[in-house]
Every structure is written in structure tokens, then in C-alpha cells.
N, C-alpha and C positions, 0 to 999 in steps of 0.2 A: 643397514640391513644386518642382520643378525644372521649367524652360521644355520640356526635352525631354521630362518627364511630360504636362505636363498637354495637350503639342501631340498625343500619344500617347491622351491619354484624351479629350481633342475627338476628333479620325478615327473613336477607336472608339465615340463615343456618336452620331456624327454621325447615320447609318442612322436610330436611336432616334428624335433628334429631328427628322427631316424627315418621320419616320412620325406622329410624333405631332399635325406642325402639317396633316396631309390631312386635311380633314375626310371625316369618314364618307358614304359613296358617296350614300345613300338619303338624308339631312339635305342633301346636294348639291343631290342631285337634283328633290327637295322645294322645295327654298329657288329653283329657280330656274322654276320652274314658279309658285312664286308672286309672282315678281320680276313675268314675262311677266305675270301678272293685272293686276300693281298699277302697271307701269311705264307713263309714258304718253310718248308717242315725236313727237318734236318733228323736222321738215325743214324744211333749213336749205340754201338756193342763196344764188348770188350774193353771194359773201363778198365784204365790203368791205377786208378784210385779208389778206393770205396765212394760210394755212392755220398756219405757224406760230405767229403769234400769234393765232390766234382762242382766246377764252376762254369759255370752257361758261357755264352761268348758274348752277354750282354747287349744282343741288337735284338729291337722291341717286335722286328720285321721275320725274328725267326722265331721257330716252335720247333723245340731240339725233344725227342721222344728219347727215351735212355732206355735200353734193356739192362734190366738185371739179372745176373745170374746165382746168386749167392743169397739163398736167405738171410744171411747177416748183413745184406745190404735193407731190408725193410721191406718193407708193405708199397704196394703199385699206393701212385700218387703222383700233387700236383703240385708246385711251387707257389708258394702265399703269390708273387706275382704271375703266374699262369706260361712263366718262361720253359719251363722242363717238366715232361711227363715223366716219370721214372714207371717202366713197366716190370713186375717180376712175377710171370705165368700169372698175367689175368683171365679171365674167360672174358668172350666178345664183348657179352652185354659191360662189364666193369671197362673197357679199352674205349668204348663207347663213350661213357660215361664221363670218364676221366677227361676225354677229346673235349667235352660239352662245358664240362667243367674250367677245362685252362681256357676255351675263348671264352666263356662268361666272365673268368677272373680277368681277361686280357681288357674285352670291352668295358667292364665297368671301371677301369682303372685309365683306359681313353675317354670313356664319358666324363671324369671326374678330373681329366688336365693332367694324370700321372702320367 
């Protein structure tokens, strides 16, 4: 198979496989309805470090929420693994959002054996 084949049959299986890694909407939706049961949710002021190197305490059972106080610490946000919220003056609707966001990142990284 030639580089120009198989660059041809990646594109066209692409679709295939990104369908295949979404888990099933209901097993989602599931899984993170039981994340919220079992998660226990840890606040966390008054960092002693900057926001970038603060390090989670790495148990997959907690959701550590970080307040920030320092603009130079960044923009509210969520950890690529959905372990730490970093809050810095969100409005409700964004705290919401963000909440929605780490279980979604948390469940699909349980549905997927992470």
C-alpha cells in the first residue's frame, strides 16, 4: 500500500472512528449522574503557588474546585482530566458550566477504562 493509499483510507475511516470512540449518549449520561453521587468535592483558597503549578492530590474520587484570586493566575477552567476547577470570579451561569464540564471530562475518561 502506498503512503497516498493508506492517507486515503485514514480520511475515509476517519468519520467511523471518531463515531466509534463517543460513547453511547444514555451510558454518558448514566455514568455521570453517578460520578455526582460518588464524587466528593474538595475547596481549595489561598494557593500558596500560582495556579500553574498547583498539583491535585491525584484521587480520581475527588473534584478539588480552586478559587483564584489573582488575574495572573488565568481564566476559570477545567483540567484536560476534569480533576480541578480553577474558579477566578465566574458568574453562576460559567461555575455551572464548568461543574458540567469536569463530570463530563471525568465520565468519558471512566467510560473509556482511564
Amino acid at each position: 500500500m502506498t503512503g497516498r493509499t493508506a492517507l486515503l483510507l485514514l480520511f475515509s475511516l476517519s468519520p467511523i472512528l471518531v463515531n466509534a470512540a463517543e460513547p453511547n449518549p444514555q451510558a454518558l449520561h448514566d455514568m455521570v449522574l453517578k460520578l455526582m453521587q460518588e464524587t466528593k468535592v474538595l475547596a481549595v483558597s489561598e494557593l500558596k503557588v500560582p495556579a500553574s503549578e498547583y498539583k491535585a492530590d491525584g484521587d480520581p474520587g475527588t473534584l478539588e474546585i480552586v478559587t483564584l484570586d489573582k488575574k495572573s493566575d488565568g481564566p476559570s477552567r477545567v483540567t484536560d482530566d476534569g480533576e480541578v476547577i480553577f474558579l477566578n470570579h465566574p458568574s453562576q451561569k460559567e461555575q455551572r458550566d464548568l461543574i458540567a464540564k469536569a463530570f463530563d471530562i471525568r465520565a468519558r475518561r471512566r467510560l473509556a477504562g482511564l
